[in-house]
mmCIF file of the N, C-alpha and C atoms, coordinates in Angstrom:
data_MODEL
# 
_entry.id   MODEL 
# 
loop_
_atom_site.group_PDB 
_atom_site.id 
_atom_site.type_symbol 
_atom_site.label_atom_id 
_atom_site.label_alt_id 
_atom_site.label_comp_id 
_atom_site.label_asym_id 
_atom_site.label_entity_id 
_atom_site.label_seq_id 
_atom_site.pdbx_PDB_ins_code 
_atom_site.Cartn_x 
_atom_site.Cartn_y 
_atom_site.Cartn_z 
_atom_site.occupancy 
_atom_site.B_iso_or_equiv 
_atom_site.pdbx_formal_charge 
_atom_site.auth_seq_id 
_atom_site.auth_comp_id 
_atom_site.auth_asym_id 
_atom_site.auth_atom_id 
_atom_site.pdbx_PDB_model_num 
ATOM 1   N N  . UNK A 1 1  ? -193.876 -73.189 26.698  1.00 0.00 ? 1  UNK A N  1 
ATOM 2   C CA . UNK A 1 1  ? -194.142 -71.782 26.814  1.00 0.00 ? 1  UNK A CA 1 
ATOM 3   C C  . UNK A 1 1  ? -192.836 -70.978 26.773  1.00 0.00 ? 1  UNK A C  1 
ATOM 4   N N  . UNK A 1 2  ? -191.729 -71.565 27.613  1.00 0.00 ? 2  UNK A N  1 
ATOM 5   C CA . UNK A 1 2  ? -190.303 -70.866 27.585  1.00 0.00 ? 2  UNK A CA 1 
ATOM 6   C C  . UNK A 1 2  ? -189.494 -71.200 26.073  1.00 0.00 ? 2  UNK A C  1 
ATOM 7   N N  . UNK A 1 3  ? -189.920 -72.035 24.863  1.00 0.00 ? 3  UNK A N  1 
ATOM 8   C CA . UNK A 1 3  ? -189.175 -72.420 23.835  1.00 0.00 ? 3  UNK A CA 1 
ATOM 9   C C  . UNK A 1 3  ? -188.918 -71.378 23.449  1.00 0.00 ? 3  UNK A C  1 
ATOM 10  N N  . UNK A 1 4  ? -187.625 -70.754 22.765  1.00 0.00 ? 4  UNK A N  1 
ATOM 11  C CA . UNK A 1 4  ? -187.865 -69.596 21.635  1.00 0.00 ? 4  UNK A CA 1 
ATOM 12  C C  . UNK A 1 4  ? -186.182 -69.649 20.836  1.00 0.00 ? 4  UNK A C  1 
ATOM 13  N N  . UNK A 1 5  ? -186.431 -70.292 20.036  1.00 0.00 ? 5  UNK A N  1 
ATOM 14  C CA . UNK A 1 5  ? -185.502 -70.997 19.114  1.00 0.00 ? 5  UNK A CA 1 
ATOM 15  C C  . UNK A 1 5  ? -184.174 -69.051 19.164  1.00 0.00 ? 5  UNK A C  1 
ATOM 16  N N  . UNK A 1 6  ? -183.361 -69.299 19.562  1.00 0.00 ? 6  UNK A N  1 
ATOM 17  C CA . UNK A 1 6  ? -182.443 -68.626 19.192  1.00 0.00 ? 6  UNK A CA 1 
ATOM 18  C C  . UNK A 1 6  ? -181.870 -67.367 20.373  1.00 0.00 ? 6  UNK A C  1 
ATOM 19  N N  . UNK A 1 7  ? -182.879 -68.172 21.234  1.00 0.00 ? 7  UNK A N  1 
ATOM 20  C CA . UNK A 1 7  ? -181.837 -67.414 22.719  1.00 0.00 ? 7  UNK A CA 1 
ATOM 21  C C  . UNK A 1 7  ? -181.349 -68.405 23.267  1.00 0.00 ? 7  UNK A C  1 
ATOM 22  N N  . UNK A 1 8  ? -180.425 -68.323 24.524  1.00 0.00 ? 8  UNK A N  1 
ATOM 23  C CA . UNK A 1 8  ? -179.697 -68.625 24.884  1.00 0.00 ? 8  UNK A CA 1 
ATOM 24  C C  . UNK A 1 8  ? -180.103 -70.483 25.288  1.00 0.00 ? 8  UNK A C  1 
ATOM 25  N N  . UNK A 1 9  ? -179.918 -71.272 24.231  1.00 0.00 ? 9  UNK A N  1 
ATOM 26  C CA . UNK A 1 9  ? -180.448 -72.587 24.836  1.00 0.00 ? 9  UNK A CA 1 
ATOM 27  C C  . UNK A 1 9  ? -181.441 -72.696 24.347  1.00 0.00 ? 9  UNK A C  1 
ATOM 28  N N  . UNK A 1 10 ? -181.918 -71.879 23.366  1.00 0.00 ? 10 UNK A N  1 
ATOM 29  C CA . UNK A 1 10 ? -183.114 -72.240 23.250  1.00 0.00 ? 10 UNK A CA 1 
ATOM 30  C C  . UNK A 1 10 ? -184.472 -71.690 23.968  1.00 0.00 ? 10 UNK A C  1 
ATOM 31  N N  . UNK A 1 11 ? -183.908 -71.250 25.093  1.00 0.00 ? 11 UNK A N  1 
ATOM 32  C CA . UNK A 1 11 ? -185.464 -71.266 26.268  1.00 0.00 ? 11 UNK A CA 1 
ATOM 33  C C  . UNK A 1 11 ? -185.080 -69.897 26.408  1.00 0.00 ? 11 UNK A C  1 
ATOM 34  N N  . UNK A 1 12 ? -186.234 -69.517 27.329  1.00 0.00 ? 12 UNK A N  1 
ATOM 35  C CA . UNK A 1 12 ? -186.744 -67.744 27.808  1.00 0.00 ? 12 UNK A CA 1 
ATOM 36  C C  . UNK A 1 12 ? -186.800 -68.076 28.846  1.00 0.00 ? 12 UNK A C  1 
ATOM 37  N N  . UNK A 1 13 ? -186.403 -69.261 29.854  1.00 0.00 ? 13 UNK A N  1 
ATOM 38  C CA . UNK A 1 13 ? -185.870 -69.305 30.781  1.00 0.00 ? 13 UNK A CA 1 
ATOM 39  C C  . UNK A 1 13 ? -185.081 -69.320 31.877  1.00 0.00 ? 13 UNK A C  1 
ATOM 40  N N  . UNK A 1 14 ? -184.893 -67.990 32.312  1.00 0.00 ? 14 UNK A N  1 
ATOM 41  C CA . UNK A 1 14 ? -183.541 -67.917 32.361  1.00 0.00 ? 14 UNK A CA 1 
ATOM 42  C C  . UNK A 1 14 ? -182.616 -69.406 33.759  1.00 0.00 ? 14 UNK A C  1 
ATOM 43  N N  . UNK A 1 15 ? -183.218 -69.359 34.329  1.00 0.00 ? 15 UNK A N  1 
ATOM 44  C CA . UNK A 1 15 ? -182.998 -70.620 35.438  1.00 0.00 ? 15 UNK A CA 1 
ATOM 45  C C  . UNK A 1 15 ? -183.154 -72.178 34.655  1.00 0.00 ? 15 UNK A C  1 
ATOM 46  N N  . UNK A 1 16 ? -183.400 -72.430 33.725  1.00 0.00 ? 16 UNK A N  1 
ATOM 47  C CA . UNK A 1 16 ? -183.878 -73.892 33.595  1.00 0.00 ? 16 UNK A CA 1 
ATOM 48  C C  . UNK A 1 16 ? -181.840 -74.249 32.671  1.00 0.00 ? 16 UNK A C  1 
ATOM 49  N N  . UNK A 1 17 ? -182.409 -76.032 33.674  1.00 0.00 ? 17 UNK A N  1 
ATOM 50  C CA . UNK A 1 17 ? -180.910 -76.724 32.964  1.00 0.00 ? 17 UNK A CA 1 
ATOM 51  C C  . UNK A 1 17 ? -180.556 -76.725 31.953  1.00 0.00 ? 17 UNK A C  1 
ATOM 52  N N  . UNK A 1 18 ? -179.515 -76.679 31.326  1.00 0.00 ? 18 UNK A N  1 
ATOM 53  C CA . UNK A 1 18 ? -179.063 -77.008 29.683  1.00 0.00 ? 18 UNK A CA 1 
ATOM 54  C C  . UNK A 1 18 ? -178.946 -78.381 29.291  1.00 0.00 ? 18 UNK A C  1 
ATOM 55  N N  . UNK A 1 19 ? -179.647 -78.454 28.196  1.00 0.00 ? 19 UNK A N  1 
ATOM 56  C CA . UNK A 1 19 ? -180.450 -79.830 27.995  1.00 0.00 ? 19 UNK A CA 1 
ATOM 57  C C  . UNK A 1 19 ? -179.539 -80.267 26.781  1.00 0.00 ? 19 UNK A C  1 
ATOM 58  N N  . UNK A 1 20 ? -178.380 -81.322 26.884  1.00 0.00 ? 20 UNK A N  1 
ATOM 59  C CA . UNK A 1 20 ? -177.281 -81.576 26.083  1.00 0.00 ? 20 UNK A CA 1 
ATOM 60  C C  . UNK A 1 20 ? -178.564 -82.677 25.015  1.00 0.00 ? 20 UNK A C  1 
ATOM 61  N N  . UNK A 1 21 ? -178.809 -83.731 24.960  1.00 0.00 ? 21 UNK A N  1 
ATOM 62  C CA . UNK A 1 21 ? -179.910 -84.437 24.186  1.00 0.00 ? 21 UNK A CA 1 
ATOM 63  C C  . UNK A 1 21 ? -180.925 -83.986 23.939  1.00 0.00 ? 21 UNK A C  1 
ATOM 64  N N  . UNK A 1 22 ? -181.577 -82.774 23.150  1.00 0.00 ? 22 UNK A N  1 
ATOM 65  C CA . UNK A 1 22 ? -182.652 -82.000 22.765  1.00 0.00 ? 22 UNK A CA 1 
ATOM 66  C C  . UNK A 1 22 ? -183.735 -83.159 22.111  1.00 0.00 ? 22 UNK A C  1 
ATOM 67  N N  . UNK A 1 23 ? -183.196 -84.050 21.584  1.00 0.00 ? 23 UNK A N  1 
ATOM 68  C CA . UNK A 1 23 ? -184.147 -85.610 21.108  1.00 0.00 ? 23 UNK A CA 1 
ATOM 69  C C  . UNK A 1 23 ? -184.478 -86.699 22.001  1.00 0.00 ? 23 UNK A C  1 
ATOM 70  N N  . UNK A 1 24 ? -183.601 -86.770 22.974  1.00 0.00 ? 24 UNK A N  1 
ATOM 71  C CA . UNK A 1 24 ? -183.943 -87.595 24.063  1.00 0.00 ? 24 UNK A CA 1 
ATOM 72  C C  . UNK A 1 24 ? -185.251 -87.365 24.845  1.00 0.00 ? 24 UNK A C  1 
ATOM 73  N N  . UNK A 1 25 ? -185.355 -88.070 26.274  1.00 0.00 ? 25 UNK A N  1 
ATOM 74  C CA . UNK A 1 25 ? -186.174 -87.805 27.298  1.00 0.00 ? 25 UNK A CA 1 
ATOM 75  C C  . UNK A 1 25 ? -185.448 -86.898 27.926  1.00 0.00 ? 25 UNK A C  1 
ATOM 76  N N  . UNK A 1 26 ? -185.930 -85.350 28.840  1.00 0.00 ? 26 UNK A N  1 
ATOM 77  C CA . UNK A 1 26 ? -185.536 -85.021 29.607  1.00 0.00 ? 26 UNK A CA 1 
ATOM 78  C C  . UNK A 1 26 ? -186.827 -84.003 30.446  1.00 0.00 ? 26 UNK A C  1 
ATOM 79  N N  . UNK A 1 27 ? -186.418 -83.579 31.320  1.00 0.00 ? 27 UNK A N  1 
ATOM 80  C CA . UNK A 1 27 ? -187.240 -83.484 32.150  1.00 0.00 ? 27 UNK A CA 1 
ATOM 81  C C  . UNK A 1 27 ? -187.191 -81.493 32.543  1.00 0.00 ? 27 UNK A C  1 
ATOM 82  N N  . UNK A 1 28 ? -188.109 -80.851 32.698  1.00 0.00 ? 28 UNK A N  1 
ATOM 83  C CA . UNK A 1 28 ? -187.988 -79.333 33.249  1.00 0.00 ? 28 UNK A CA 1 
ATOM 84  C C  . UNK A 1 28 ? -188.697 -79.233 33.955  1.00 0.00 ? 28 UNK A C  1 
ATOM 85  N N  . UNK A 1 29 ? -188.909 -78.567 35.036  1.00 0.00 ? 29 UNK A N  1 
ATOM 86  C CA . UNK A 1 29 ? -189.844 -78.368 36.342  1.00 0.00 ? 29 UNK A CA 1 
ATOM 87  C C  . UNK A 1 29 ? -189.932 -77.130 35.315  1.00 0.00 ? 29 UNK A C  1 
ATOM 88  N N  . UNK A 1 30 ? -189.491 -75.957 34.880  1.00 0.00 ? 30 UNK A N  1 
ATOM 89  C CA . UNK A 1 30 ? -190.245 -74.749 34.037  1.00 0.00 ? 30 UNK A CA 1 
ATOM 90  C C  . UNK A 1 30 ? -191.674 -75.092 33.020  1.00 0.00 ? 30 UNK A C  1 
ATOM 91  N N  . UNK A 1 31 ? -191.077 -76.217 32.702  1.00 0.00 ? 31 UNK A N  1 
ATOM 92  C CA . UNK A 1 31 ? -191.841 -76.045 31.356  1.00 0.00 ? 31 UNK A CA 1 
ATOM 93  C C  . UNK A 1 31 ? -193.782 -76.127 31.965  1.00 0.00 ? 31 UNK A C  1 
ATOM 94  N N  . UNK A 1 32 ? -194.279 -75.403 30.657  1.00 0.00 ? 32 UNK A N  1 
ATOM 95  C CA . UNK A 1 32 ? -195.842 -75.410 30.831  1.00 0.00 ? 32 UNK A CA 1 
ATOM 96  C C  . UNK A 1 32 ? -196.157 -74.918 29.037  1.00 0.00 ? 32 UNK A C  1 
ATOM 97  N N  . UNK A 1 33 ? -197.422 -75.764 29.059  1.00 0.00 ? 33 UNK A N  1 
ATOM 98  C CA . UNK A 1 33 ? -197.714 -75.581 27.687  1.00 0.00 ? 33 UNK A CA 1 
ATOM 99  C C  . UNK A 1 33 ? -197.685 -74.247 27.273  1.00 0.00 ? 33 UNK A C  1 
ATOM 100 N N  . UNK A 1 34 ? -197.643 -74.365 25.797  1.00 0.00 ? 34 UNK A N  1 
ATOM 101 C CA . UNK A 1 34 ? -197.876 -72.908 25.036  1.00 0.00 ? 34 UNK A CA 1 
ATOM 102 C C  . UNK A 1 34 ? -199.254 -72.450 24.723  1.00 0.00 ? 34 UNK A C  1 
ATOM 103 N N  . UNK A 1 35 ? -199.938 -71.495 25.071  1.00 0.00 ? 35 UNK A N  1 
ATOM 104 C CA . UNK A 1 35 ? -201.185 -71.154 24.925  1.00 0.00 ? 35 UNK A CA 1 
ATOM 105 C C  . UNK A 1 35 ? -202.026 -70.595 23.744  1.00 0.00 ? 35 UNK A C  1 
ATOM 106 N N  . UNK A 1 36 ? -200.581 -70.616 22.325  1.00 0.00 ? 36 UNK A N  1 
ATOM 107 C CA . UNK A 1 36 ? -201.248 -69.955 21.098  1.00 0.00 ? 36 UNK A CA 1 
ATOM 108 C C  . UNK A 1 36 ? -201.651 -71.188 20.237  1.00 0.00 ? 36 UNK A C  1 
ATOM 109 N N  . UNK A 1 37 ? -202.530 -71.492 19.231  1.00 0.00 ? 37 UNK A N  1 
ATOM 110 C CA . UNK A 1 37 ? -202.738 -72.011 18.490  1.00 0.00 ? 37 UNK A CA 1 
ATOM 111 C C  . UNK A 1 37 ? -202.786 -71.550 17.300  1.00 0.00 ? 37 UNK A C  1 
ATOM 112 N N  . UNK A 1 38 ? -202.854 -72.461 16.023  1.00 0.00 ? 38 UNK A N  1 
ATOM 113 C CA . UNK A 1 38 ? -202.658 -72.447 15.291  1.00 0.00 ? 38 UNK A CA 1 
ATOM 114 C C  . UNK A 1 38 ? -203.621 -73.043 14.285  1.00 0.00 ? 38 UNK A C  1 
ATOM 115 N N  . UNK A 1 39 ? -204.519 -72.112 13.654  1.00 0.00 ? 39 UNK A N  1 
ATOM 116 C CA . UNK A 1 39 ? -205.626 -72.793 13.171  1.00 0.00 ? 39 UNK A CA 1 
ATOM 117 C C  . UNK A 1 39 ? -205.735 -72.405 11.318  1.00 0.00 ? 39 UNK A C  1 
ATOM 118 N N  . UNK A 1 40 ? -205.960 -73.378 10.425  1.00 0.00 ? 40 UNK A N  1 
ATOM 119 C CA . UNK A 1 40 ? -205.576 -72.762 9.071   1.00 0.00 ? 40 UNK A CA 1 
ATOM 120 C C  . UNK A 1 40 ? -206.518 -72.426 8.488   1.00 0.00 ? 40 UNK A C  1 
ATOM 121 N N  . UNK A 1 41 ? -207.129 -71.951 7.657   1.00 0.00 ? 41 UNK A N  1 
ATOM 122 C CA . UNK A 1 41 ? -208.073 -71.443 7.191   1.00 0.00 ? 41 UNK A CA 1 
ATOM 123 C C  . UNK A 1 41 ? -209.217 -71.839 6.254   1.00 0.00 ? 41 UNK A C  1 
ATOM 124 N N  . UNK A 1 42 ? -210.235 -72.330 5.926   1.00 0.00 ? 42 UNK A N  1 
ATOM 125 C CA . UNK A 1 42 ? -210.923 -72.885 5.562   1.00 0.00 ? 42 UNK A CA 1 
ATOM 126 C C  . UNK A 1 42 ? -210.273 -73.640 4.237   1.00 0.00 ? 42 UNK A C  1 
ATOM 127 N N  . UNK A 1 43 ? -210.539 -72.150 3.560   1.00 0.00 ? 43 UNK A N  1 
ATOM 128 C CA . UNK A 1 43 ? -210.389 -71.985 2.394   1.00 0.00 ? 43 UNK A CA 1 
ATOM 129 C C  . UNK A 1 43 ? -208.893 -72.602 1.780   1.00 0.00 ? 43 UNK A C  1 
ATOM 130 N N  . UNK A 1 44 ? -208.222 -72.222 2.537   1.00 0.00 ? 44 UNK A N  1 
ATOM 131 C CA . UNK A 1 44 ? -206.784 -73.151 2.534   1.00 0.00 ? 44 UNK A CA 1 
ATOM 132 C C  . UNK A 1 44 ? -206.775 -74.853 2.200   1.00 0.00 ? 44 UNK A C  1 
ATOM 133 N N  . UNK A 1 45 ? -207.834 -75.279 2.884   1.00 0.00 ? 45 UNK A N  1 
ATOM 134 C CA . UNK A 1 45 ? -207.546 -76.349 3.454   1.00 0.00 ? 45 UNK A CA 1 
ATOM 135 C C  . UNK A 1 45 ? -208.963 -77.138 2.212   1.00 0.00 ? 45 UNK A C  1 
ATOM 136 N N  . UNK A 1 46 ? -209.463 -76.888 2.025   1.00 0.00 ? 46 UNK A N  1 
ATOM 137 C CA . UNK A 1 46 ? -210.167 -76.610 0.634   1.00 0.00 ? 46 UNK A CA 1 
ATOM 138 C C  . UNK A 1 46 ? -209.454 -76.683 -0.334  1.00 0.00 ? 46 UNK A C  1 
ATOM 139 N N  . UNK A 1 47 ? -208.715 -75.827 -0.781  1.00 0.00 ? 47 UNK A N  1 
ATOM 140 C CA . UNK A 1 47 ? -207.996 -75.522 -1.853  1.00 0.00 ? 47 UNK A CA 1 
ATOM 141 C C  . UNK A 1 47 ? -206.522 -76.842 -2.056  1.00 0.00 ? 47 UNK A C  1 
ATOM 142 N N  . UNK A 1 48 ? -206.160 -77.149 -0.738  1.00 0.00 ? 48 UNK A N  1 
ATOM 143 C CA . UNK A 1 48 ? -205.390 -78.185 -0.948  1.00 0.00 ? 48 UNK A CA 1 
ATOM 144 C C  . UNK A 1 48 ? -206.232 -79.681 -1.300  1.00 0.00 ? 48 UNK A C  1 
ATOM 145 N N  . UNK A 1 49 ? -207.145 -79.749 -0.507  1.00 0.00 ? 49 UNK A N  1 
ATOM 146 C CA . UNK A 1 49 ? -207.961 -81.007 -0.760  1.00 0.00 ? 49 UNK A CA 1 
ATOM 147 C C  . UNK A 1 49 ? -208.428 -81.024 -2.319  1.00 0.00 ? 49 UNK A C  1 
ATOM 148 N N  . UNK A 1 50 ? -208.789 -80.422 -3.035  1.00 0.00 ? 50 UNK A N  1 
ATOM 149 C CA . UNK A 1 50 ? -209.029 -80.063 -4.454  1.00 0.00 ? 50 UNK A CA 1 
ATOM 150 C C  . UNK A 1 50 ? -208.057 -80.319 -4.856  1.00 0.00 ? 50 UNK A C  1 
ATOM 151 N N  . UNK A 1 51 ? -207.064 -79.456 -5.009  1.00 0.00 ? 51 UNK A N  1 
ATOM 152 C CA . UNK A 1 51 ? -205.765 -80.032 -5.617  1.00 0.00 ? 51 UNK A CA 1 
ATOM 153 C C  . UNK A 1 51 ? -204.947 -81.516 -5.424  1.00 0.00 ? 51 UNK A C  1 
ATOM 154 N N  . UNK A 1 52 ? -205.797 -82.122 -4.836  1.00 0.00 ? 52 UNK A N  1 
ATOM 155 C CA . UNK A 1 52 ? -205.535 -83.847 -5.009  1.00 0.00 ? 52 UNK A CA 1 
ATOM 156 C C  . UNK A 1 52 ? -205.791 -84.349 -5.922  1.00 0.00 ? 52 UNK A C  1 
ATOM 157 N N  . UNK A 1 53 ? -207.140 -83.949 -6.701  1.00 0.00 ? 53 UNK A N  1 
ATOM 158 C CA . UNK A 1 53 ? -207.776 -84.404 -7.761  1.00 0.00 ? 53 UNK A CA 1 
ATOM 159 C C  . UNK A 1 53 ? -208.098 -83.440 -8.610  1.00 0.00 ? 53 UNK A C  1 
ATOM 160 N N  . UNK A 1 54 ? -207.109 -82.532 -9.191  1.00 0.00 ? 54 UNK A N  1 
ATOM 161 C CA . UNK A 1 54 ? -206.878 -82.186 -10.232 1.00 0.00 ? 54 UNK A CA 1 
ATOM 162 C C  . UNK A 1 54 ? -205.473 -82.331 -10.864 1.00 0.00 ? 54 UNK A C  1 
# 
């Protein structure tokens, strides 16, 4: 929920640790999921499946 690529660290948190291994395991007592999704559109998704077999 705190990710936001291009502030300070990365996060919108202003209290949470600086996380030197961004690929590793590490751990945040901040963190909590993100609540937006992301859903594509029918027709999209249609239109790519078709274009397999043409």
């Amino acid at each position: 929920m705190f990710f936001k690529p291009g502030a300070y660290h990365d996060c919108a948190e202003p209290q949470a640790d600086f996380v030197q291994d961004k690929e590793g395991m590490n751990f945040c007592e901040y963190f909590k999921p993100g609540t937006t999704t992301v859903k594509p559109s029918t027709d999209d998704a249609k239109k790519k499946f078709n274009d397999l077999f043409s």
